[in-house]
Structure formats: C-alpha cells, structure tokens
One Martini backbone bead per residue (centre of mass of N, CA, C, O) as a GRO file, in nm:
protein
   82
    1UNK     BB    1  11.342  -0.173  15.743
    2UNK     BB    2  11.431  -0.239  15.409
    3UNK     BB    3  11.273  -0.397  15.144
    4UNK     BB    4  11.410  -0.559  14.859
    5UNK     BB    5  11.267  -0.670  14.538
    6UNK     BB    6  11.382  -0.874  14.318
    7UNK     BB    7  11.303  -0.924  13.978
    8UNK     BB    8  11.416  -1.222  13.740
    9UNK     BB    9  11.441  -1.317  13.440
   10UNK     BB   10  11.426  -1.665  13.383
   11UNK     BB   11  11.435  -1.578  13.059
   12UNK     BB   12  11.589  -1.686  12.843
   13UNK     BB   13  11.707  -1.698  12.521
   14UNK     BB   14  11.645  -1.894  12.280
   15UNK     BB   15  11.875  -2.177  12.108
   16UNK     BB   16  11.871  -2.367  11.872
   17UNK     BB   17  11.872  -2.694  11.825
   18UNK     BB   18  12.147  -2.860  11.668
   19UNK     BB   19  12.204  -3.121  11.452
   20UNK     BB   20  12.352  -3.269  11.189
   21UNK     BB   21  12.145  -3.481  11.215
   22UNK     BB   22  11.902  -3.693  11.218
   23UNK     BB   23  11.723  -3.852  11.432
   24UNK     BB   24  11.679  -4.158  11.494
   25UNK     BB   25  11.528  -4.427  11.493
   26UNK     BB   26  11.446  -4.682  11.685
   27UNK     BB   27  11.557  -5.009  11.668
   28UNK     BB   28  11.324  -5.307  11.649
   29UNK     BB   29  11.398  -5.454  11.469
   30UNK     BB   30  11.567  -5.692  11.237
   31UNK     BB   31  11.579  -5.569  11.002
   32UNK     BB   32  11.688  -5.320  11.074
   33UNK     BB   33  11.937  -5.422  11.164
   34UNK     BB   34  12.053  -5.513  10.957
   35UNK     BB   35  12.045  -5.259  10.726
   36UNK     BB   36  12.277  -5.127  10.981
   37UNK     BB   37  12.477  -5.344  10.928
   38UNK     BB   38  12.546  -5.262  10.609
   39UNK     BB   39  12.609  -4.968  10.660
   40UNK     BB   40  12.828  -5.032  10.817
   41UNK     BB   41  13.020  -5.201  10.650
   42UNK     BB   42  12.994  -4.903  10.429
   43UNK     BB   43  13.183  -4.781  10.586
   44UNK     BB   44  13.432  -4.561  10.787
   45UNK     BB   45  13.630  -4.658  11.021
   46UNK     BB   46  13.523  -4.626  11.312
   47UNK     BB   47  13.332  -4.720  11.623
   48UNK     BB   48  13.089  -4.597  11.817
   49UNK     BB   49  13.022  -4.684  12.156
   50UNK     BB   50  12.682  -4.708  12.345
   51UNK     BB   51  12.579  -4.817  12.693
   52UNK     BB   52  12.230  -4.827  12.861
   53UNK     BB   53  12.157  -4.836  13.170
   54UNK     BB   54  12.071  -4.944  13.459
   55UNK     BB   55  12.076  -5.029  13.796
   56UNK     BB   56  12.234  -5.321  13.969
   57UNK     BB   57  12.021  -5.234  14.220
   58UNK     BB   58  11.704  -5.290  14.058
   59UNK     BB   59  11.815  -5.404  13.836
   60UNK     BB   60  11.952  -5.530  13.538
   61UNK     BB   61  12.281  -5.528  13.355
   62UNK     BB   62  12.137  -5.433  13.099
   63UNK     BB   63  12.071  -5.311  12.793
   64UNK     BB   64  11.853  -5.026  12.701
   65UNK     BB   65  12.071  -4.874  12.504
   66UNK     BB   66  12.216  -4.857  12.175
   67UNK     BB   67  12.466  -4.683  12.015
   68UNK     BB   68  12.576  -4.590  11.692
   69UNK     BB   69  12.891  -4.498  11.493
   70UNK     BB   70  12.942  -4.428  11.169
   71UNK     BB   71  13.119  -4.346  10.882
   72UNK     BB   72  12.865  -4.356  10.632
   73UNK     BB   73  12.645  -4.468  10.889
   74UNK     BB   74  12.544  -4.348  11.116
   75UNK     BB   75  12.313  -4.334  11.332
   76UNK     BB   76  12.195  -4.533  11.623
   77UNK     BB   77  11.922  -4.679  11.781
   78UNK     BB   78  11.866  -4.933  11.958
   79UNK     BB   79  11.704  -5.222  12.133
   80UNK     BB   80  11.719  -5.507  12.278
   81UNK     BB   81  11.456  -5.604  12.415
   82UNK     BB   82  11.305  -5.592  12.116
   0.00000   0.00000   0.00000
C-alpha cells in the first residue's frame, strides 16, 4: 500500500488588526478615574458596560476588569482591585 503525505501551509496570510480608537491604559488610579468619569458626563448617548470576572468557584464573584464605552467620551479599562 502507498502512503502518501500532504503537508499544508499552516500559515495563513496575516491581515493587520485595526481597531477604530486606540486601545486605551488601564485606569488604575482614583484621578485618572475622575478624569474618565469628566469624560463620561459630556459624552452623549448610551453608555456600554462590561464586566469581567474570574468564576465563583475558585475566586470570588468581584470583577477584575471593567469596560465602559460612551460616544464622545470613548473607551476605558478600570481595574476596580487597584
């Protein structure tokens, strides 16, 4: 019986990552929160809320990781721990 081996190209053609704004620092202090809380205030529209956690079986139920998004006043990362 003949064996025959295929080997394939596993590397795809890279396509650059864009995203619209640029990724912002985590807000780790209380001024820096302030700041983005300024932001918020003269944003307009909705506001979008993410929160990440770690799972109540191992951790405990805080969130490690808080997203906020609002037009006009964009994008943030919290650390709530810090």
């Amino acid at each position: 019986m003949l064996h025959t081996r295929v080997v394939v190209d596993s590397e795809e053609p890279k396509v650059p990552y864009e995203t619209r704004e640029q990724i912002p620092d985590v807000i780790i202090t209380h001024d820096a929160l302030l700041g983005y809380a300024e932001k918020l205030r003269q944003g307009t529209g909705p506001l979008a809320l993410d929160a990440e956690r770690a799972s109540g079986y191992t951790y405990s139920q805080r969130a490690y990781l808080i997203q906020l998004r609002r037009e006009g006043a964009g994008s943030a990362l919290i650390d709530p721990i810090a």
